[in-house]
N, C-alpha and C positions, 0 to 999 in steps of 0.2 A: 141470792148471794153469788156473786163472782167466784170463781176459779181464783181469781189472782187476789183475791181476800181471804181466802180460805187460809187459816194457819194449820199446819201438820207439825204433827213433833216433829225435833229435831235430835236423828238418833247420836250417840257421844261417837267422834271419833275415836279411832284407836289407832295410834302408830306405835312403831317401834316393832320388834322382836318378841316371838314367845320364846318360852325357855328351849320346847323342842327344838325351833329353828336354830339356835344358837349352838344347841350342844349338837347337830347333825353338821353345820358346817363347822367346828372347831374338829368334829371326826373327820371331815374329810380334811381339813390341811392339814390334820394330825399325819392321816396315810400320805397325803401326797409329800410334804417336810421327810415324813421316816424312808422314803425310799429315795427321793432324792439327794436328799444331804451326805448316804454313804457315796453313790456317785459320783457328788462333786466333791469327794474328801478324795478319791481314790484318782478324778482326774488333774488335782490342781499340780502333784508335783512334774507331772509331765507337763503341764500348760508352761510352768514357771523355769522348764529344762530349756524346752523350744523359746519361750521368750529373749532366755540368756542365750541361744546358739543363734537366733534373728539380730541380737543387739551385734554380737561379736562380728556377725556376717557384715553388717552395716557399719561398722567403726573400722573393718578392714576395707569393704570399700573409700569411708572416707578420707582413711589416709592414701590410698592408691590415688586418687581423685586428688588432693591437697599435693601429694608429689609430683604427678605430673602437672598439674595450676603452676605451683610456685618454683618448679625443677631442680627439683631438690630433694635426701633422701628423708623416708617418712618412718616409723617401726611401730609396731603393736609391743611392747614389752610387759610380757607374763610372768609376775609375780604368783606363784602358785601356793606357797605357804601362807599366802597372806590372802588367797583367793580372790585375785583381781586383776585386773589389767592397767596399760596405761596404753594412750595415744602420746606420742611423740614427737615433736617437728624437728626435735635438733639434737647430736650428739651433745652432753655433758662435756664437759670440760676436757675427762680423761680422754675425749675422743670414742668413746665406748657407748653401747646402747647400754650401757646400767643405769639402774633408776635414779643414783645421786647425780644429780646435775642436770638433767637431759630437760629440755621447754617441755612441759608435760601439756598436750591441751587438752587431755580427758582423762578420768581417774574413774575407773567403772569394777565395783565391785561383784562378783556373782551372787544372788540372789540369796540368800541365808533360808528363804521359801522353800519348800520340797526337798532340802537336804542337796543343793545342786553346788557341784562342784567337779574340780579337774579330776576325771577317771575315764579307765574305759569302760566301767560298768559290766557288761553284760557279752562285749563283744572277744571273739574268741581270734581277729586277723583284723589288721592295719586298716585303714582307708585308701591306701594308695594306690592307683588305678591298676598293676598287676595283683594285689592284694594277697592272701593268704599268706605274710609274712607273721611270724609271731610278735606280740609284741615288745617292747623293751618296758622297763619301768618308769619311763618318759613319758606323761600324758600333753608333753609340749614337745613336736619332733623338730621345731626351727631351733636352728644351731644357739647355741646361747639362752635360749628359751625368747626368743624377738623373734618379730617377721617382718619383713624390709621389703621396702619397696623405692624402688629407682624414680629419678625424672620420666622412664619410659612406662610406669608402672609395671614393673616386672622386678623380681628378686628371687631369693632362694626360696625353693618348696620347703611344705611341710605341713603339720594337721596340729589340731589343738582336741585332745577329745573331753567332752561333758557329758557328765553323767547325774542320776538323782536318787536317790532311795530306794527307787525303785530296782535300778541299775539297767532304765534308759538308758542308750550312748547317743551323742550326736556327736559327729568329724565335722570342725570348721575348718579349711586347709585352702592354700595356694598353689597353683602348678610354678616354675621357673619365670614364665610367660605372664604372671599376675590375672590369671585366672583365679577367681576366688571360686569357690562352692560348698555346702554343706550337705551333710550326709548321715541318714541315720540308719543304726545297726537293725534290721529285722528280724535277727534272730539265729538267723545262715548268713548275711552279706549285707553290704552297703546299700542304702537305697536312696 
């Protein structure tokens, strides 16, 4: 008789999972979920503070950028009761950056996530590049609560500061010269 006539049982396969296997990895994404998740609960409302202070930074570039394009003036107007902003191309009617009237071409609310909103949180002096000034009860220091920007992209300074739950602060601010920059409180100083 041949080798290759010869029948040998055929032993049953077995797939799947024993029960050990299953209950040792359910333990370990048990540990890895239980220390992660305090983690990421503890970093979201800063992720969601910095997100809101990148948008702001970016919507004041894009009015600076659209003023100088179409030469003409542009304003960021901060509604802060209502915790939001507006992008603007054109004064209302009255002539005035107030909200009734004005070509609004963006409507950006602050993030309702992480508890973010207009404060200075945590920070104990201004952002203003001499600094160490106390603060006012102003979390909007452009006149009117708007920030303007000319055909030449340049308008009046000032800072908008954000804050979250935590009592985060970040300074989104203008120089005269349309300088934008953001800045956030460390603790002691702007960074």
């Amino acid at each position: 008789m041949n080798i290759d006539q010869m029948q040998f049982p055929q032993r049953k396969k077995n797939t799947g999972f024993t029960l050990l296997e299953l209950m040792i990895t359910v333990g370990i994404a048990g540990v890895v979920i239980g220390t992660a998740v305090p983690n990421i609960i503890d970093w979201l409302p800063d992720y969601h503070l910095k997100k809101a202070a990148r948008n702001l930074y970016s919507d004041m570039q894009l009015a600076k950028i659209n003023a100088m394009k179409q030469s003409k003036d542009w304003a960021i107007v901060f509604d802060t009761g209502a915790k939001k902003y507006f992008v603007c191309s054109e004064k209302g009617a009255d002539g005035s950056w107030a909200i009734s009237g004005n070509t609004i071409e963006k409507e950006v609310p602050l993030p309702d996530n992480g508890g973010v909103q207009y404060g200075h949180g945590a920070a104990s002096k201004d952002a203003t590049q001499d600094g160490g000034q106390s603060f006012s009860d102003d979390d909007v220091t452009f006149n009117n609560n708007y920030a303007t920007f000319n055909a030449m992209g340049a308008g009046l300074s000032g800072y908008v500061y954000l804050e979250n739950n935590k009592k985060t602060t970040y300074a989104i601010g203008k120089e005269s010269t349309g300088f934008i920059s953001t800045k956030k409180w460390n603790g002691t100083s702007w960074e």
